[in-house]
C-alpha positions in Angstrom: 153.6 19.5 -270.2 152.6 17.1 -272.6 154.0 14.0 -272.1 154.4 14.3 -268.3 155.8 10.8 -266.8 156.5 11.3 -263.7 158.6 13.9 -260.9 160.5 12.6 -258.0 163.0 14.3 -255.7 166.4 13.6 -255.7 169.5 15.1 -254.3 171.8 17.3 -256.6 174.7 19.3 -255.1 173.5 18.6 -251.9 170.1 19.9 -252.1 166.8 18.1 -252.8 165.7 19.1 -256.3 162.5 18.0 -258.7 163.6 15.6 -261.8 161.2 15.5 -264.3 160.2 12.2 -266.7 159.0 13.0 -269.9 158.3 10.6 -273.2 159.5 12.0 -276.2 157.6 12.9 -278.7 157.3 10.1 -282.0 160.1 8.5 -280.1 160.3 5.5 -277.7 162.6 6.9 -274.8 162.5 9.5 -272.4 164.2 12.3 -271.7 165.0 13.6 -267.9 165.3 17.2 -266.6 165.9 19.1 -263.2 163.7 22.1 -261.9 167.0 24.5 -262.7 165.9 24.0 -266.4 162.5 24.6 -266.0 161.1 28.4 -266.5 160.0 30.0 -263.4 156.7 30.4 -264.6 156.2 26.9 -265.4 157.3 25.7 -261.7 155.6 28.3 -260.8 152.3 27.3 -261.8 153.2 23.5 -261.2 153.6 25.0 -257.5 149.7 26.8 -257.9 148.5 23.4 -259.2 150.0 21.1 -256.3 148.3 23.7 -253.5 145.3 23.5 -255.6 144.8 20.0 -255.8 146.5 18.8 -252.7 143.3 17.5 -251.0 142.3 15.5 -254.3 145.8 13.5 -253.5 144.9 10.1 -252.4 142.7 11.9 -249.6 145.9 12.3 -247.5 145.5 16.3 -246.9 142.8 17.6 -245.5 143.4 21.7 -246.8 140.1 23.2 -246.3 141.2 26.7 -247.7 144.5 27.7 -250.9 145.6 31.4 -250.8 147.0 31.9 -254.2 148.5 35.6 -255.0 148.7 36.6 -258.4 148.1 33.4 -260.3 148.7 34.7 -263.6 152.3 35.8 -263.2 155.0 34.1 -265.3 152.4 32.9 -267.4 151.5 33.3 -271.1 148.2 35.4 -271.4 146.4 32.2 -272.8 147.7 29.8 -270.0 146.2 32.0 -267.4 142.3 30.9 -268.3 143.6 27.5 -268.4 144.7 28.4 -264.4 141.2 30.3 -263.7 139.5 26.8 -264.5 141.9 24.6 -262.5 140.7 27.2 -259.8 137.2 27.3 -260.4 137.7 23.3 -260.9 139.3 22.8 -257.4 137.0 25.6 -255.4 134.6 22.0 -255.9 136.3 20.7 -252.8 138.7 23.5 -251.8 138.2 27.5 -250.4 140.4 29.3 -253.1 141.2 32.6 -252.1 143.4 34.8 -255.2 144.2 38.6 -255.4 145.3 39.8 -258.6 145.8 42.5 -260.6 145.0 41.3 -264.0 141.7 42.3 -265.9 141.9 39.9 -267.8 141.8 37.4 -265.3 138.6 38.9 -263.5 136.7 39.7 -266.6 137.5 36.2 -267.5 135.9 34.9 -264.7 132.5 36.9 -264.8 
């Protein structure tokens, strides 16, 4: 999400939910949203990323291995190459393990 400040939790109708900073575009503020607004793709693959990277997170997790089941679904055809490198990025320092379904995906990654 271009323009990505910040995301904290904070209560709303008594459940913890994400709030998402983001600067506006040519404009000097920022604008705020919750997860409910969010596609599920998009959290979706915001969810894919944060396993992904979680050991890259000032060294506090130690995740040796990230099962990841369908990592294209929910997201437009031309994001999902965008996720097979952030896989192949984080298999650096991670196991990733993924099933899928998609051709695409695995001709993608030959």
């Amino acid at each position: 999400m271009p323009g990505l400040e910040s995301i904290r939790a904070e209560e709303f109708l008594g459940v913890d939910s994400a709030v998402f900073r983001q600067k506006m575009a040519n404009e000097a503020g920022y604008s705020e949203f919750r997860a409910l607004q969010l596609s599920d793709g998009t959290l979706r693959a915001l969810a894919v990323l944060v396993a992904l990277f979680q050991g890259r997170l000032g060294g506090k997790s130690e995740t040796s291995m990230v099962g990841i089941e369908e990592p294209e679904v929910g997201l437009h055809p031309a994001a999902a190459s965008i996720m097979l490198s952030a896989m192949l990025d984080a298999s650096i320092t991670t196991q990733v393990l993924a099933t899928t379904h998609s051709a695409d995906m695995l001709h993608t990654g030959d």
